[in-house]
C-alpha positions as a Python dict, from the first residue, in 0.01 Angstrom:
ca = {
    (1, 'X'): (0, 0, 0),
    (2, 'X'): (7, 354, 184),
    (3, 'X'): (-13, 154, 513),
    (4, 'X'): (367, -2, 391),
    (5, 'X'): (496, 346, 331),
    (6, 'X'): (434, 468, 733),
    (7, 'X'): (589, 129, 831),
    (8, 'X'): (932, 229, 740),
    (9, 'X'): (1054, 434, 1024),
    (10, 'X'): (1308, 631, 848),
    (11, 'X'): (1062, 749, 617),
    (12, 'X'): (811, 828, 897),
    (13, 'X'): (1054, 1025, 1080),
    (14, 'X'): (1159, 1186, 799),
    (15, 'X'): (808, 1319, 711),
    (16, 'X'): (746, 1385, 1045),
    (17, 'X'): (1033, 1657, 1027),
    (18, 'X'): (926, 1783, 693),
    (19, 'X'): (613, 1863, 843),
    (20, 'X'): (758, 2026, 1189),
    (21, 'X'): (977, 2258, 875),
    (22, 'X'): (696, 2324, 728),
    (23, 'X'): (475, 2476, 1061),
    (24, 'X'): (784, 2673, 1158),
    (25, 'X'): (811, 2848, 787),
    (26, 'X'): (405, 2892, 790),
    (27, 'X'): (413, 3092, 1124),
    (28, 'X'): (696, 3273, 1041),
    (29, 'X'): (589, 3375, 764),
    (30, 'X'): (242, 3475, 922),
    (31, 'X'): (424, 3688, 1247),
    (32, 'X'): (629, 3826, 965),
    (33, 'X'): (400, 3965, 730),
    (34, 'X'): (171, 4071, 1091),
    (35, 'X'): (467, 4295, 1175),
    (36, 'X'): (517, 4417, 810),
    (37, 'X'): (172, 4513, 810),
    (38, 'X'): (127, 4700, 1169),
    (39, 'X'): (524, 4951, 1089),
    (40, 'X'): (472, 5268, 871),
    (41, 'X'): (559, 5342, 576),
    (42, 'X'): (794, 5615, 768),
    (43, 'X'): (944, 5400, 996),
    (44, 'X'): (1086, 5209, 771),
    (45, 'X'): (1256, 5507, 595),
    (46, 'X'): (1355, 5659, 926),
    (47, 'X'): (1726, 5572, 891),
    (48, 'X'): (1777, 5846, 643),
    (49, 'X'): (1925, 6112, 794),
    (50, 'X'): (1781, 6455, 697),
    (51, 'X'): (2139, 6624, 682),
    (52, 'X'): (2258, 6382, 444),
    (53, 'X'): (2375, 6578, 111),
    (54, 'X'): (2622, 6489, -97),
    (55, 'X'): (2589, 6687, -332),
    (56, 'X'): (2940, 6797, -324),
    (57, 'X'): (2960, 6870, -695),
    (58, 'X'): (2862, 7232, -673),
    (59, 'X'): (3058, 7318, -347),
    (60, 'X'): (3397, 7178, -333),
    (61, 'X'): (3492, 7375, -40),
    (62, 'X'): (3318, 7159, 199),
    (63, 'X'): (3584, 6850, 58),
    (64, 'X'): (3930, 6820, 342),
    (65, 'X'): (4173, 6612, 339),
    (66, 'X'): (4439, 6532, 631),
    (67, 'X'): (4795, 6428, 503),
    (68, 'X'): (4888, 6158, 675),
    (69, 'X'): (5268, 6034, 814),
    (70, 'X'): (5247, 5734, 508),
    (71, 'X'): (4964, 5537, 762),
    (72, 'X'): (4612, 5477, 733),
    (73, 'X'): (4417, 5796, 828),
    (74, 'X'): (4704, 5845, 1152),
    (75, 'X'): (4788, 6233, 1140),
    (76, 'X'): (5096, 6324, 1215),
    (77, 'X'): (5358, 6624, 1227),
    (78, 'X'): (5681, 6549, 1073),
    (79, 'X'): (5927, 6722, 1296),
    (80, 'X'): (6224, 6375, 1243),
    (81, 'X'): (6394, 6502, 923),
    (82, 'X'): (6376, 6279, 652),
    (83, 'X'): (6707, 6137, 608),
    (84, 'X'): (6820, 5970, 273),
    (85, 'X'): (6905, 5580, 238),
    (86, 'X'): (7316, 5653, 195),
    (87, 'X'): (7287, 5766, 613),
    (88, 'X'): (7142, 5469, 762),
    (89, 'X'): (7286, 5390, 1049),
    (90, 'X'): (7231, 5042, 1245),
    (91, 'X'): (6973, 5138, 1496),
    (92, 'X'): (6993, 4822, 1666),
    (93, 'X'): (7364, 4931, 1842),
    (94, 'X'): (7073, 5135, 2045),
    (95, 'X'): (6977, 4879, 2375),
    (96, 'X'): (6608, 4824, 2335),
    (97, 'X'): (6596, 4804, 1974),
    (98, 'X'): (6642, 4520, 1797),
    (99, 'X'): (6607, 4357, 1403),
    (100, 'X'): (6229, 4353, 1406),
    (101, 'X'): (6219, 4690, 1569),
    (102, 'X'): (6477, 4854, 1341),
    (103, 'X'): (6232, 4677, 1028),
    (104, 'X'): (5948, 4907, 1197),
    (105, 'X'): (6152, 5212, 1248),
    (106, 'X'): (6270, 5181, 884),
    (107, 'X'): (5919, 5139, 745),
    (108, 'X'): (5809, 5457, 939),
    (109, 'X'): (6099, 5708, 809),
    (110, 'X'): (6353, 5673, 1112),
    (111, 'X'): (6665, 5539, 1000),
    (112, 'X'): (6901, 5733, 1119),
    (113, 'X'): (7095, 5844, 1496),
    (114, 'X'): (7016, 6201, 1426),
    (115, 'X'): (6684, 6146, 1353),
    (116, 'X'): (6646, 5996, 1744),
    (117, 'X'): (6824, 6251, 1879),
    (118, 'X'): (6617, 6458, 1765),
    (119, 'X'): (6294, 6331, 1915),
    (120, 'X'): (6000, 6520, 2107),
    (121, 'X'): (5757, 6403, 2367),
    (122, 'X'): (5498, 6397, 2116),
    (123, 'X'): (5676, 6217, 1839),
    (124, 'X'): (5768, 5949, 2122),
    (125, 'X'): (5384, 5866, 2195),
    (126, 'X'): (5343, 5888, 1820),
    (127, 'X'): (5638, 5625, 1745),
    (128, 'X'): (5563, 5390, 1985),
    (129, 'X'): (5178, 5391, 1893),
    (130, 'X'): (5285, 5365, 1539),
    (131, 'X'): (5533, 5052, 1553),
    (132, 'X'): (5342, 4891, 1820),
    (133, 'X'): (5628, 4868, 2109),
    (134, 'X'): (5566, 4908, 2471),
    (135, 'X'): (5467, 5222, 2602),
    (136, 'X'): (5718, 5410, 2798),
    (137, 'X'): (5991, 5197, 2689),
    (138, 'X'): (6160, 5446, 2428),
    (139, 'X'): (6186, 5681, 2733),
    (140, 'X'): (6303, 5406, 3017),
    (141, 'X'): (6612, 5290, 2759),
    (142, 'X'): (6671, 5645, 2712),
    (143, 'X'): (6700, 5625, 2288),
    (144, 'X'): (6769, 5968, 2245),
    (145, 'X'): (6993, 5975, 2519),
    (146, 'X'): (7159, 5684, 2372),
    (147, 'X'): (7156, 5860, 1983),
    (148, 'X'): (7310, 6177, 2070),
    (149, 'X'): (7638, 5971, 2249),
    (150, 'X'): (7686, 5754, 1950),
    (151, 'X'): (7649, 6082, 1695),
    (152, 'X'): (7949, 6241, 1992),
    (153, 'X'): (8170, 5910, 1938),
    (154, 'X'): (8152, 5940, 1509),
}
C-alpha cells in the first residue's frame, strides 16, 4: 500500500519539495539562533542614541518652528506683496507663461503684474524651484521686464 503512494509522481515530487522546505527552515533556524546567541545584549541596544531626550515637557524653549511660504517645510521670505483676488491680472499675456503655469503661480500667491515686477534674484530661484519650471527661464523671457511694460501701458 505505501509502495502505491511513491508511485504517483506528483505526489513524490511534491514530498520531495516539502522536505527540501523543511531543511532550508531547520538550518535557518539553527544559523539564526547561532548568531542570536554569539551578539550582546548591548549590541543589540546600540541604536539608541545617548542624546536622545525628549523630554520637552519641562523646557519648551528648546521647541522652533520655521513659517513656511504655504509649502511643506520650504522657508521662504515673503518680499511679493500679497495682492487680493479683485487684482488678478492674466499672467499668461507674459511670453513664457502659460495656463498651467499661471495655475502654479496662482497656487503660490503671485497673481498679479506688480507682484512680478517686483521680483528679486532670490525670489526668482525660489519661484522657479517652487512651481517646478526650468531654471533660468524666468530670467531669459525677461518676466519682470515684461510686468513692469504692461503695468506702463494700464
Amino acid at each position: 500500500m505505501i509502495l502505491s503512494i511513491f508511485s504517483n509522481q506528483a505526489f513524490a515530487h511534491s514530498l520531495e519539495i516539502f522536505f527540501w522546505m523543511l531543511g532550508a527552515f531547520l538550518i535557518g533556524l539553527f544559523f539564526g539562533r547561532m548568531m542570536l546567541k554569539n551578539q550582546k545584549v548591548s549590541e543589540i541596544n546600540s541604536d539608541k542614541n545617548e542624546n536622545d531626550d525628549f523630554n520637552l515637557m519641562d523646557d519648551t524653549s528648546l521647541i522652533r518652528a520655521i513659517k513656511t511660504f504655504e509649502r511643506g517645510g520650504k522657508e521662504m521670505t515673503k518680499t511679493v506683496p500679497i495682492i487680493e483676488e479683485a487684482t488678478k491680472d492674466d499672467l499668461k499675456k507674459i511670453t513664457g507663461i502659460g495656463p498651467s503655469i499661471e495655475v502654479r503661480l496662482n497656487n503660490i500667491g503671485i497673481t498679479n503684474f506688480t507682484q512680478i515686477s517686483e521680483f528679486k534674484e532670490e525670489d526668482i530661484i525660489k519661484i522657479t524651484e517652487q512651481i517646478k519650471f526650468f531654471p533660468g527661464r524666468i530670467k531669459r523671457d525677461d518676466w519682470v521686464g515684461q510686468a513692469i511694460k504692461f503695468l506702463e501701458e494700464k
